[in-house]
Residue frames as qw, qx, qy, qz and C-alpha x, y, z in Angstrom:
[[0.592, 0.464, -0.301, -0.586, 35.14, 28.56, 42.92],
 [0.262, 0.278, -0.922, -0.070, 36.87, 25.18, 42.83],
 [0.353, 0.071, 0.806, -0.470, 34.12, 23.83, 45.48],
 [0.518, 0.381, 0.230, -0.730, 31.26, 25.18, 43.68],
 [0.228, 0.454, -0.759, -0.408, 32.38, 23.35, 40.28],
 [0.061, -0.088, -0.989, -0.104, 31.44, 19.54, 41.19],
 [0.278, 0.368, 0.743, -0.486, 27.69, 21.16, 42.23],
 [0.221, 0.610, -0.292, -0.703, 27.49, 22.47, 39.19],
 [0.188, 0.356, -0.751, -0.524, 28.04, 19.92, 37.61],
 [0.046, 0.278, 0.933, -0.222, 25.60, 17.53, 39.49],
 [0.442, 0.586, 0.194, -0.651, 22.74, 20.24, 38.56],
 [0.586, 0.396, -0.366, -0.605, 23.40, 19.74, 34.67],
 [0.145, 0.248, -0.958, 0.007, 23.85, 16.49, 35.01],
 [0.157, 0.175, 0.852, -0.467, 20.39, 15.99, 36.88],
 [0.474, 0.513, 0.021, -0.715, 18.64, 18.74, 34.53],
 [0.249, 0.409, -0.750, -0.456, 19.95, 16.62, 31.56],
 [0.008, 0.102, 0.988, -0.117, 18.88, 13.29, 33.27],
 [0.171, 0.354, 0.561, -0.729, 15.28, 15.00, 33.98],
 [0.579, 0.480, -0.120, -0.648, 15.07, 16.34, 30.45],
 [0.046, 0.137, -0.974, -0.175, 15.64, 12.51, 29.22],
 [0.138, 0.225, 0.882, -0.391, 13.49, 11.18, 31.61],
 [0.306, 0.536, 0.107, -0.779, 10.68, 13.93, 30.40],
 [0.245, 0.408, -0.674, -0.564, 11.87, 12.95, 26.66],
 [0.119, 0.092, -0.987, -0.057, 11.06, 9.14, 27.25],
 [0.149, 0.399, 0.776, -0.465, 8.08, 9.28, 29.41],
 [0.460, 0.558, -0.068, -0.687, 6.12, 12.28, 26.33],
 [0.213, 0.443, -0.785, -0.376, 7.75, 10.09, 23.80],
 [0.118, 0.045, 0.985, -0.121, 6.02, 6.72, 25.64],
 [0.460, 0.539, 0.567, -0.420, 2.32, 8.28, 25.61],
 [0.267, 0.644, -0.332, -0.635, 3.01, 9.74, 22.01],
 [0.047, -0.264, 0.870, 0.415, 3.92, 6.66, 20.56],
 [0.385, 0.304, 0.864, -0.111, 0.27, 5.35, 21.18],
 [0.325, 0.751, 0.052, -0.572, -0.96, 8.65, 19.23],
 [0.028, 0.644, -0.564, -0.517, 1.31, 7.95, 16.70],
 [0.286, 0.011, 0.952, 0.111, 0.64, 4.26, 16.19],
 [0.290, 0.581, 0.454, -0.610, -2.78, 5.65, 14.99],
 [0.424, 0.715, -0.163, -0.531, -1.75, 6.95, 11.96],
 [0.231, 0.357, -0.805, -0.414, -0.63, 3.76, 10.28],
 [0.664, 0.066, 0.568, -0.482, -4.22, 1.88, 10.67],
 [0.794, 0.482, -0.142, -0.343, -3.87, 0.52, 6.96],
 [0.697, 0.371, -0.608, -0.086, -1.11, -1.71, 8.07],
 [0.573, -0.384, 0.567, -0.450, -1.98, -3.31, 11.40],
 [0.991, 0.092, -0.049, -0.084, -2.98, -6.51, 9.49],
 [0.454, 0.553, -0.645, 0.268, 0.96, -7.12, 9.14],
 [0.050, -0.361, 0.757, -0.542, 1.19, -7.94, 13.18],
 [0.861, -0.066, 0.247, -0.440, -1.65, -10.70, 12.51],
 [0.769, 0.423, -0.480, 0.008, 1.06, -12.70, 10.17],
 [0.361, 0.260, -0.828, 0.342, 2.43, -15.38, 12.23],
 [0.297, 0.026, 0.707, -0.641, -0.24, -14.96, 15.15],
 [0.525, 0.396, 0.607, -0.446, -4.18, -15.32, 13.61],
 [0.741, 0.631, -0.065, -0.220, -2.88, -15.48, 10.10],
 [0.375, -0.446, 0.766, 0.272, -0.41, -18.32, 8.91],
 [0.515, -0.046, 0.831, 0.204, 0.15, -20.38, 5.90],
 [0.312, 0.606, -0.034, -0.731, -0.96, -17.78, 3.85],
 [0.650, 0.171, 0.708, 0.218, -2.35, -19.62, 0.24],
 [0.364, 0.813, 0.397, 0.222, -3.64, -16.59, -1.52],
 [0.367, -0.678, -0.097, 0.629, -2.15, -13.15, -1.04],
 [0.343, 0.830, 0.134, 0.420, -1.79, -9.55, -3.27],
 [0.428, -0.278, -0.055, 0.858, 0.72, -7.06, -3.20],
 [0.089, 0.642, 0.567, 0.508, 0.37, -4.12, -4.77],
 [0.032, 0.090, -0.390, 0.916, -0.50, -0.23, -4.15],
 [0.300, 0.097, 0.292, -0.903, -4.26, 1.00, -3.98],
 [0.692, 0.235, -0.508, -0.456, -5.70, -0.83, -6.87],
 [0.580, -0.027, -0.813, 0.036, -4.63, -4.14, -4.69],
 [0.118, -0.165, 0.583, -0.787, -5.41, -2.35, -1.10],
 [0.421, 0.199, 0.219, -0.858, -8.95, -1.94, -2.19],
 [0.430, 0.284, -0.647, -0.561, -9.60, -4.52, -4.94],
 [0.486, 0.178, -0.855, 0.015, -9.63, -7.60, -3.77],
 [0.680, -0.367, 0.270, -0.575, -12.24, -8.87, -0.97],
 [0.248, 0.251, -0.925, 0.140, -10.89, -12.47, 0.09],
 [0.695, -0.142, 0.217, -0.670, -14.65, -13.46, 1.73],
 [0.938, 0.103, 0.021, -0.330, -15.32, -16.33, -0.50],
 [0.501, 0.396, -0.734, 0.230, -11.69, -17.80, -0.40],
 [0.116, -0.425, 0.677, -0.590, -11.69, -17.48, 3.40],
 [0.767, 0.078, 0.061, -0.634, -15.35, -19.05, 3.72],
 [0.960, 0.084, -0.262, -0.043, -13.55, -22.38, 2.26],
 [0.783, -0.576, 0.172, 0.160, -10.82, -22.25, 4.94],
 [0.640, 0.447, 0.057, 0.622, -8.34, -20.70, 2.54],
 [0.402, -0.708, 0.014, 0.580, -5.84, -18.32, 4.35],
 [0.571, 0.665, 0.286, 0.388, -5.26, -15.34, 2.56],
 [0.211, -0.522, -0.167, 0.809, -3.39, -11.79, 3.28],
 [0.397, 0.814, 0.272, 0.326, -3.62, -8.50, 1.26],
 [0.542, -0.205, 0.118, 0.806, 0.14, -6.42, 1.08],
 [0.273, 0.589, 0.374, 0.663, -1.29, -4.16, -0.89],
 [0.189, -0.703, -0.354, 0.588, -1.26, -0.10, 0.68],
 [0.208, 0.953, 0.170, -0.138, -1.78, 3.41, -0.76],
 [0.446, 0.831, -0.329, -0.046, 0.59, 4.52, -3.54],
 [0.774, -0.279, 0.567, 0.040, 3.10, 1.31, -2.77],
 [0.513, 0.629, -0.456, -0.365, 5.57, 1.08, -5.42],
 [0.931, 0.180, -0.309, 0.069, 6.87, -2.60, -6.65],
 [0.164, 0.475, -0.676, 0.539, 10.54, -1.50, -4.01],
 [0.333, -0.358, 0.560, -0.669, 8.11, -1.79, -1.08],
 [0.935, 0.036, 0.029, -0.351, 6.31, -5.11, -2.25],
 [0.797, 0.185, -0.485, 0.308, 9.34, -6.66, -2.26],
 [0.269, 0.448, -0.677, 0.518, 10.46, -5.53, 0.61],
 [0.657, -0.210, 0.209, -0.693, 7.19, -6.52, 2.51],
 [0.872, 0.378, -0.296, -0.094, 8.10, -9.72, 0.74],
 [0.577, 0.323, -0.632, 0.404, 11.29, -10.12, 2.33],
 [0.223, -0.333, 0.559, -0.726, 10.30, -9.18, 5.77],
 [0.616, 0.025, 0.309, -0.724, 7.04, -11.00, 5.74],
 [0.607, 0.355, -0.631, -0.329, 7.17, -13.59, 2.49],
 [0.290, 0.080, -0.949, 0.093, 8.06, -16.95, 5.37],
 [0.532, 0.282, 0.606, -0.520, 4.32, -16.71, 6.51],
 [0.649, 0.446, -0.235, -0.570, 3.53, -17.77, 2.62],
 [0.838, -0.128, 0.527, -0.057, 2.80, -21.09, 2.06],
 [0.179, -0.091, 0.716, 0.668, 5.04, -23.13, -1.14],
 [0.017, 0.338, 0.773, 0.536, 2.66, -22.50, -4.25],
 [0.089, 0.742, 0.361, -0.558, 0.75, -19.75, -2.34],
 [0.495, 0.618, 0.463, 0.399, -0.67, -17.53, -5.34],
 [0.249, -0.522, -0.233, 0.782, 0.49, -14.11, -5.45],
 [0.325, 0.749, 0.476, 0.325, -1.50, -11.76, -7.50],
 [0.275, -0.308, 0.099, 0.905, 0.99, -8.48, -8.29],
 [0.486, 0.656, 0.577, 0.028, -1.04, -5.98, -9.75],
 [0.432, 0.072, 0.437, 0.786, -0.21, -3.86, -12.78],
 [0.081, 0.842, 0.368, -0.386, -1.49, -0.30, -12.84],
 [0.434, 0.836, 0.137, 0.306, -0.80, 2.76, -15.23],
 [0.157, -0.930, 0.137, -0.303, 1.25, 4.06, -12.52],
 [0.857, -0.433, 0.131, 0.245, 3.35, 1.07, -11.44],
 [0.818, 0.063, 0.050, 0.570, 6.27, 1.91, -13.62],
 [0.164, 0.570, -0.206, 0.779, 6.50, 5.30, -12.45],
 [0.168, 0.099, -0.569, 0.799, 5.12, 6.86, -9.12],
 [0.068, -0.708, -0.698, -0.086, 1.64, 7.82, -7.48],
 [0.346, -0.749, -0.286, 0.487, 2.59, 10.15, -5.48],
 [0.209, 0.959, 0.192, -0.006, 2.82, 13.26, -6.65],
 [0.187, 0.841, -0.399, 0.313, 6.12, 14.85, -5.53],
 [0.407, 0.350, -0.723, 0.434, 9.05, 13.85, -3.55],
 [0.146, -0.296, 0.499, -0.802, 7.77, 14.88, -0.39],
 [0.797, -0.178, 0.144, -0.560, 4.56, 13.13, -0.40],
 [0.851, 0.188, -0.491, 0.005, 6.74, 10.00, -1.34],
 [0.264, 0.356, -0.668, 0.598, 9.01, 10.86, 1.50],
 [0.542, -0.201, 0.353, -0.735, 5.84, 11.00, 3.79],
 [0.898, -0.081, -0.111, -0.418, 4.60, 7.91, 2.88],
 [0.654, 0.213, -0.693, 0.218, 7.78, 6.00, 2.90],
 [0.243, -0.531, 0.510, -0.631, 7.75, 6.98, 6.97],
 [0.729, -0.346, 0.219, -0.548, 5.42, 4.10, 8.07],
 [0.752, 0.431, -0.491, 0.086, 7.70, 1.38, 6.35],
 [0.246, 0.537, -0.562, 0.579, 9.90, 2.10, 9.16],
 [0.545, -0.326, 0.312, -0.706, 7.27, 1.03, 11.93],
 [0.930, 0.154, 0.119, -0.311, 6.42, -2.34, 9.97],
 [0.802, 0.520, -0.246, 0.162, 10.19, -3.45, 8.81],
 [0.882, -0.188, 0.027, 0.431, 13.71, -4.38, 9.85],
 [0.037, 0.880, 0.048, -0.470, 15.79, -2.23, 9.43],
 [0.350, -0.305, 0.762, 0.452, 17.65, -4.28, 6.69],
 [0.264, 0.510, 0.814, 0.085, 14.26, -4.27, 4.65],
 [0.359, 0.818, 0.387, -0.228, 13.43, -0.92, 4.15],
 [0.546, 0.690, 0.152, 0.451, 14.44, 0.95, 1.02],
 [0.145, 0.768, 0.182, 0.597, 16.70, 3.32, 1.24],
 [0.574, -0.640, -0.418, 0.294, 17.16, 3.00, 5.19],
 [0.173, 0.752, -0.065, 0.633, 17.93, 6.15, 6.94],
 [0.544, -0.096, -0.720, 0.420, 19.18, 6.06, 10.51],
 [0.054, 0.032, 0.427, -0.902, 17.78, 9.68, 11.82],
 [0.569, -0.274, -0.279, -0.724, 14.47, 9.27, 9.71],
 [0.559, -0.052, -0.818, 0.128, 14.40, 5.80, 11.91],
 [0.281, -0.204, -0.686, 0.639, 14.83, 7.56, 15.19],
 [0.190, 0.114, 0.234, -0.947, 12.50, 10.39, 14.73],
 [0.542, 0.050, -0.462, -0.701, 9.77, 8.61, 13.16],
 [0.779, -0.007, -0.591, -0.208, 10.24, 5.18, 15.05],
 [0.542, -0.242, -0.680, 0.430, 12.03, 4.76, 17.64],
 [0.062, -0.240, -0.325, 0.912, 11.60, 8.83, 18.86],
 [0.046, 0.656, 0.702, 0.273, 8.05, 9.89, 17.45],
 [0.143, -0.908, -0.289, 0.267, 7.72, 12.72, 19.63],
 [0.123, -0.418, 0.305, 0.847, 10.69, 14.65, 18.05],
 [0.034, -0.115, -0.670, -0.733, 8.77, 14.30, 14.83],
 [0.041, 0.543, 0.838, -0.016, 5.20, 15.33, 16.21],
 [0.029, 0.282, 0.422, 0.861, 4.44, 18.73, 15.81],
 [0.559, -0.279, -0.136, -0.769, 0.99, 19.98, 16.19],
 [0.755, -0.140, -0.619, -0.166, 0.25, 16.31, 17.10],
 [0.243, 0.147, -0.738, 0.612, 2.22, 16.79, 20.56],
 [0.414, -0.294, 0.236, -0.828, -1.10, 18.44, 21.74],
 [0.709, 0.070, -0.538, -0.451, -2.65, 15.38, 21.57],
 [0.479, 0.218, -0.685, 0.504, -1.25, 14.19, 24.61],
 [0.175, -0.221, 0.496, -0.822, -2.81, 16.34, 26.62],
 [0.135, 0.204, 0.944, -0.220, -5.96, 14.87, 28.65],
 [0.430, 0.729, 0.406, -0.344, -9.61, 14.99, 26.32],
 [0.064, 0.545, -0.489, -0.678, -8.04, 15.52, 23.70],
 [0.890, 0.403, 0.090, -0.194, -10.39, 13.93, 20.71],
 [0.492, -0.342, 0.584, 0.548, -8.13, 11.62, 18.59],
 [0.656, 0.610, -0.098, -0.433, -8.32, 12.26, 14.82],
 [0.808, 0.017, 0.589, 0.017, -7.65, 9.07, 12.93],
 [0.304, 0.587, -0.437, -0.610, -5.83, 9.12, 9.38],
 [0.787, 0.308, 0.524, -0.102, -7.48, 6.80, 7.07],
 [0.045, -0.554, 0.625, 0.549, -5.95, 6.00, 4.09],
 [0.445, 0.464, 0.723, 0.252, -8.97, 4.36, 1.64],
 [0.072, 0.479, 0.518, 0.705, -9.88, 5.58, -1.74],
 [0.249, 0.306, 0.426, -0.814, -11.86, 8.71, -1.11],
 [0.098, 0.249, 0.893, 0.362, -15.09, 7.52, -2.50],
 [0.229, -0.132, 0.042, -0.963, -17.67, 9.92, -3.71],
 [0.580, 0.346, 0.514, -0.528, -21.91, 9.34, -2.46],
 [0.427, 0.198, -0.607, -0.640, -23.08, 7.64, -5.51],
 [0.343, 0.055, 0.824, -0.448, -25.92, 5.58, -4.18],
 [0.568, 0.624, 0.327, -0.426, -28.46, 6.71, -6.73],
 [0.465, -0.152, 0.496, 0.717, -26.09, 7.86, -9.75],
 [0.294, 0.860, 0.307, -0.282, -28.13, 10.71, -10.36],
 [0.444, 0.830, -0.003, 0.339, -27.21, 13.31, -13.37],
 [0.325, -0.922, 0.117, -0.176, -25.43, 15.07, -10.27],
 [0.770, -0.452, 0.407, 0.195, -23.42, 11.88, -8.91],
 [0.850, 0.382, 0.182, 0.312, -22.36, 10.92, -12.37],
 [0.245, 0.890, -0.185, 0.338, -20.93, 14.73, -12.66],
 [0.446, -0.719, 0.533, 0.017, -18.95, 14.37, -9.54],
 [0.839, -0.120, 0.413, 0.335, -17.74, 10.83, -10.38],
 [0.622, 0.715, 0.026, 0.318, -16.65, 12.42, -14.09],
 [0.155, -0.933, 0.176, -0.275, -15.23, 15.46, -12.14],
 [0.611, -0.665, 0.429, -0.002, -12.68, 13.01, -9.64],
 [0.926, 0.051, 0.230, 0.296, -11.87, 10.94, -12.38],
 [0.486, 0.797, -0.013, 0.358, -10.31, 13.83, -14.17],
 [0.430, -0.799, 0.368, -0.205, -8.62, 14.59, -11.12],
 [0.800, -0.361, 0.422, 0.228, -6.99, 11.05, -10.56],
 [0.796, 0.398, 0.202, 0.409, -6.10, 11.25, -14.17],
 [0.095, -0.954, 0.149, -0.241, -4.34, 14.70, -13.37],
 [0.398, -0.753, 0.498, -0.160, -2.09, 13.06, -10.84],
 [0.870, -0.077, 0.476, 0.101, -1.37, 9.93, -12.55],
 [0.718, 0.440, 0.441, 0.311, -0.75, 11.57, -15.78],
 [0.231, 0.932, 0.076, 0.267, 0.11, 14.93, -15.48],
 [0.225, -0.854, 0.365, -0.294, 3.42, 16.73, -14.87],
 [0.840, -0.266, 0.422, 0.215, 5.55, 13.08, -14.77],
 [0.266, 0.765, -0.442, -0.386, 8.45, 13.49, -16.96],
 [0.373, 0.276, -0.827, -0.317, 8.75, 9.57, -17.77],
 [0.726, -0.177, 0.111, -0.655, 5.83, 7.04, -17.37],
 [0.973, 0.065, -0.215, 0.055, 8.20, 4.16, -17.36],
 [0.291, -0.813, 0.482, -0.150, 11.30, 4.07, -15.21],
 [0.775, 0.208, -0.495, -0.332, 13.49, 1.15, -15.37],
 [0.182, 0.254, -0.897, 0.312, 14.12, 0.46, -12.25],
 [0.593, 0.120, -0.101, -0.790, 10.50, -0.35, -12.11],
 [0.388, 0.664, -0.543, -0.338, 10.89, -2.70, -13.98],
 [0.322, 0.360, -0.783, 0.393, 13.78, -4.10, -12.36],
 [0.471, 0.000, 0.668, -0.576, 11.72, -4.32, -8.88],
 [0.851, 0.101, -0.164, -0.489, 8.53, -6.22, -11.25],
 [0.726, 0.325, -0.606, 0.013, 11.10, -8.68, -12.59],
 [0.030, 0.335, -0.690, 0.640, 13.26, -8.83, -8.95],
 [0.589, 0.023, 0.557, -0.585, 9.20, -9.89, -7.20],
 [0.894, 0.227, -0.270, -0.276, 8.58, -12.41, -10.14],
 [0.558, 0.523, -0.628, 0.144, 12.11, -13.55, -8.91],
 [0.447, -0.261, 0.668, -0.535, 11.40, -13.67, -5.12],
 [0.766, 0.054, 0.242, -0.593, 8.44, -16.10, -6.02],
 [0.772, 0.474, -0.420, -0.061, 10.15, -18.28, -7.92],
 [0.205, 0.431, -0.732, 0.486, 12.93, -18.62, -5.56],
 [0.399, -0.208, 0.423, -0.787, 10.28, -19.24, -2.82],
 [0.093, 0.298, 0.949, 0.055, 7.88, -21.63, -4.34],
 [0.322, 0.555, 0.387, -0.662, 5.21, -18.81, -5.14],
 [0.363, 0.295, 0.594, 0.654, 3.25, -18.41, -7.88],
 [0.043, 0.292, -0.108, -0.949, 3.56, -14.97, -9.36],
 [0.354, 0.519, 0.747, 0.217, 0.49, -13.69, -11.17],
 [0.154, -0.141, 0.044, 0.977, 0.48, -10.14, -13.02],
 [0.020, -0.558, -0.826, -0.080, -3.04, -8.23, -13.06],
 [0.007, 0.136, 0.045, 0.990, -4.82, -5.22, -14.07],
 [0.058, 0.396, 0.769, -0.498, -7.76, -4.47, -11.87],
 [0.343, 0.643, 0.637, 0.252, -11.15, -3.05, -13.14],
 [0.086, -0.334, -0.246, 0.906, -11.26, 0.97, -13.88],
 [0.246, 0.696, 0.393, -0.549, -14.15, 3.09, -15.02],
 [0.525, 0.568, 0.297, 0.559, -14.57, 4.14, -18.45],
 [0.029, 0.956, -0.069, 0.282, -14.37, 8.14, -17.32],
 [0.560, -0.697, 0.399, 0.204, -10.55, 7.02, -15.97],
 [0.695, 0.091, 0.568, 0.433, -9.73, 5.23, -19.31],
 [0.575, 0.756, 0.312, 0.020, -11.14, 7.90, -21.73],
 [0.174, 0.937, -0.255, -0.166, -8.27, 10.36, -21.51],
 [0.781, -0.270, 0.539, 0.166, -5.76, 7.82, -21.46],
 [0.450, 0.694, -0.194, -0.528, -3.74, 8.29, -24.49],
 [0.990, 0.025, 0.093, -0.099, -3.36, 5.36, -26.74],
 [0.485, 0.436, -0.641, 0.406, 0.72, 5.16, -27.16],
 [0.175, -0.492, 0.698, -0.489, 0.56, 4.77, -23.44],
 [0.863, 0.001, 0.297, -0.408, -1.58, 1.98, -23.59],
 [0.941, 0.278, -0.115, -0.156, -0.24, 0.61, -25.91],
 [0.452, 0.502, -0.668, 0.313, 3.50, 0.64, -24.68],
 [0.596, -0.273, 0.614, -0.439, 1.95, -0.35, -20.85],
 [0.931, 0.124, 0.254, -0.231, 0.93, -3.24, -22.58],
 [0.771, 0.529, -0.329, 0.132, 3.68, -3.95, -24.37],
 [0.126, -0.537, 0.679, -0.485, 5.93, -3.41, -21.56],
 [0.702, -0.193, 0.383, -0.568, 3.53, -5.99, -19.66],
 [0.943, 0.293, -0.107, -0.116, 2.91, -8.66, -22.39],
 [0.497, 0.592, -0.578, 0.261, 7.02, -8.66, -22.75],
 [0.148, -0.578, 0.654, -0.465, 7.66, -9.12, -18.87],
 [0.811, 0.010, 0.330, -0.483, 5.13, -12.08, -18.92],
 [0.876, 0.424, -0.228, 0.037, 6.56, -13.45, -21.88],
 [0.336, 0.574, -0.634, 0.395, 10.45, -13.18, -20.52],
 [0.338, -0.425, 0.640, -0.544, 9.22, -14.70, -16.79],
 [0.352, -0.195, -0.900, -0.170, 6.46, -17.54, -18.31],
 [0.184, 0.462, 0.627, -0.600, 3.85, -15.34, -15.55],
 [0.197, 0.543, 0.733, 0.359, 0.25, -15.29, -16.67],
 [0.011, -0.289, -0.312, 0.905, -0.96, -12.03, -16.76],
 [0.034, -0.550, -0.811, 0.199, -4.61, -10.81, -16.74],
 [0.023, 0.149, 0.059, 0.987, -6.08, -7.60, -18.24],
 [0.150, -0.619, -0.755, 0.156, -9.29, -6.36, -16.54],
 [0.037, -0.406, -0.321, 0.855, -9.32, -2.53, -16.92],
 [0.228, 0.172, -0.239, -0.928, -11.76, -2.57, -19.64],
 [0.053, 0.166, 0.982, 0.074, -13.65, -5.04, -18.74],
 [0.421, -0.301, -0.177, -0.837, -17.50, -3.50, -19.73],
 [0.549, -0.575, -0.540, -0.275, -18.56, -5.56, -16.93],
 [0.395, -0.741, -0.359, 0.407, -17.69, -3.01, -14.40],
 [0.334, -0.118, 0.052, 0.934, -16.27, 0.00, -16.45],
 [0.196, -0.371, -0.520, -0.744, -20.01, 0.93, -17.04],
 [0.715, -0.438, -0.544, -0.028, -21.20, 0.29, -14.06],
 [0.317, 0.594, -0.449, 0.587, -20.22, 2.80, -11.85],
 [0.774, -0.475, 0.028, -0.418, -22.23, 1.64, -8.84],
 [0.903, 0.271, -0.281, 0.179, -19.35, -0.59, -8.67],
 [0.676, 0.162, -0.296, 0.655, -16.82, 1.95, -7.46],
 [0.285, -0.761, -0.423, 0.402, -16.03, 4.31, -4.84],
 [0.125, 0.869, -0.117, -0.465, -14.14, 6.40, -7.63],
 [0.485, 0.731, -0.341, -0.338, -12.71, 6.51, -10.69],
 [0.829, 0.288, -0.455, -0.151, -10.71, 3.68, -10.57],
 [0.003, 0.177, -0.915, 0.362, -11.06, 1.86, -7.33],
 [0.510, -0.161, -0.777, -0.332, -13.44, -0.51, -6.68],
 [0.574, -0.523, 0.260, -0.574, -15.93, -0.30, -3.44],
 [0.403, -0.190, 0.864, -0.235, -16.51, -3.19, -1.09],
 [0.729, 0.282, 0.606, -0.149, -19.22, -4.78, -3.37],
 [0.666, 0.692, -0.209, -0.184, -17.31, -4.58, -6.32],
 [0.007, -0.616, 0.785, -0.060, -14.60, -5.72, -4.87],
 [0.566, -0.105, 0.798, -0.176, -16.35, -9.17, -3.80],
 [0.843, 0.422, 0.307, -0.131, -17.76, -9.35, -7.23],
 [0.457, 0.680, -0.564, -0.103, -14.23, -9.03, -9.26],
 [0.261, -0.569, 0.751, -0.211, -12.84, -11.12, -6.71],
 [0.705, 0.230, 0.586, -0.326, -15.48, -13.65, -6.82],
 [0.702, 0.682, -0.127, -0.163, -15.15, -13.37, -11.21],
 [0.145, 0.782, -0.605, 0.016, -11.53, -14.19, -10.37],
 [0.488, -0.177, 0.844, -0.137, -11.96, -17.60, -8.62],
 [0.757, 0.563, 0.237, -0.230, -14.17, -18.41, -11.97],
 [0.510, 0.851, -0.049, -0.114, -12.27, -17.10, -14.25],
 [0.433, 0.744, -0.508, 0.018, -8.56, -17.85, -13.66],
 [0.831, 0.209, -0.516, -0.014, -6.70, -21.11, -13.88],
 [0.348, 0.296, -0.599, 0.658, -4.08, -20.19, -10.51],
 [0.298, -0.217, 0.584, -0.723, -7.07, -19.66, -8.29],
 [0.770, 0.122, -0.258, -0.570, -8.72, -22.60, -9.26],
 [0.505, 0.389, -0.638, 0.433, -5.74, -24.46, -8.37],
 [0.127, -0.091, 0.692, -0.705, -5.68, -22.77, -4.29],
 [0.712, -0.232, 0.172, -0.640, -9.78, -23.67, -4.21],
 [0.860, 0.081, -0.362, -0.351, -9.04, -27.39, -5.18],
 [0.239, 0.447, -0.732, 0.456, -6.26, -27.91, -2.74]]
């Protein structure tokens, strides 16, 4: 029995090594699957290489993802970025900010925008917040991300394949990839028949559902705290902060009830007034909250709305008037 002992041990010892090896080598092809599913922030790993000296730039969740078309900036050899990603609360713009902030030139403009939903949450429930925070973890330090978590790290980042699931199949050879896209889902409204108009009515009630329903406070203050905390980065930095509500639809404003408007706006006006940042109100502007041809829903803006707010913005305010004359 004593012989048998050291062969023993050289078997688990090889099985172990094997099921590594196994681990590392699934884990290598997986990661490319995996990389897949965070296509809405590849631009990040152009900062420093085919984007530098960044003059313009937005944070910001969905409302800045989608808003903002940088054509006619870029067109006059003005380097811009866009931070902005799906449901992105004011924690993760700053911390994109700290990870990312020394590709921004001094006096680069930052335009922070100011939804119904920044001082609370998009996301529905925990879980979908916990899901989204995951890709943070792909694009950050590990001293940058909110909240840091050392196993969510390994299974999400450095180990993917323990955290794939269904997805493992995906591996195998022919396997189609399915791609997760993360833009506004924007209904067909080409015409804006009687039909489209219903649908568009029909989603806004929906977004207002999930922005407005079932949140037990529509102002948090550590909110807030993060707004003030990115007015403070920029300052510290040489940036100028600018605070900005993008355009929405009138069938996204109607239910809106007017105490909440009117404390968002108070809340807003006050943080502007206490920081000396201009801020910018655009969600009733009747030249695109009528106009739904404008958007891909309720209250994001398509690609040709986006170049025409964007384009109303280099007109219209005093800080990008400033980066065109440089």
């Amino acid at each position: 029995m004593k012989k048998s002992f050291p062969i023993f041990l050289v078997k688990c010892i090889m099985i172990s090594a094997a099921a590594v090896l196994l681990l590392f080598w699934l884990n290598r092809s997986y990661r490319k699957i995996d990389d897949e599913k965070y296509m809405d922030m590849w631009d990040l790993r152009m900062l420093g290489n085919q984007v530098t000296n960044v003059q313009l730039a937005n944070v910001g969740s969905s409302h800045g993802a989608y808003d903002f078309v940088y054509d006619s900036f870029t067109e006059r050899g003005i380097s811009c970025f866009n931070f902005g990603h799906t449901s992105q609360t004011y924690e993760y713009d700053l911390a994109l900010l700290a990870e990312y902030g020394r590709h921004l030139d001094k006096g680069c403009v930052l335009l922070i925008p100011v939804s119904y939903f920044s001082f609370n949450n998009e996301t529905a429930n925990a879980t979908e917040a916990q899901a989204l925070s995951v890709k943070y973890y792909h694009f950050l330090s590990p001293k940058n991300v909110p909240h840091y978590d050392l196993f969510t790290d390994i299974v999400t980042n450095r180990l993917p394949i323990l955290s794939a699931g269904e997805d493992l199949i995906k591996i195998l050879p022919q396997t189609s990839l399915c791609l997760t896209a993360f833009a506004a889902e924007a209904p067909d409204l080409p015409a804006m028949d009687e039909a489209a108009v219903a649908e568009f009515a029909n989603r806004a009630a929906q977004r207002f559902d999930r922005h407005f329903n079932n949140k037990e406070e529509y102002f948090l203050p550590e909110r807030e705290e993060q707004l003030y905390a990115i007015i403070n980065y920029c300052k510290e930095h040489e940036l100028t902060p600018v605070l900005i509500t993008t355009p929405f639809s009138g069938y996204y404003n109607a239910p809106v009830p007017e105490d909440f408007l009117d404390r968002f706006h108070s809340t807003i006006n006050r943080i502007a007034s206490d920081t000396g940042v201009n801020y910018y109100d655009y969600s009733h502007d009747e030249r695109f909250s009528d106009h739904l041809s404008l958007f891909s829903d309720s209250d994001h803006l398509n690609d040709a709305g986006a170049a025409y707010f964007t384009q109303l913005l280099a007109e219209e305010i005093p800080e990008l008037q400033d980066v065109i004359r440089r």
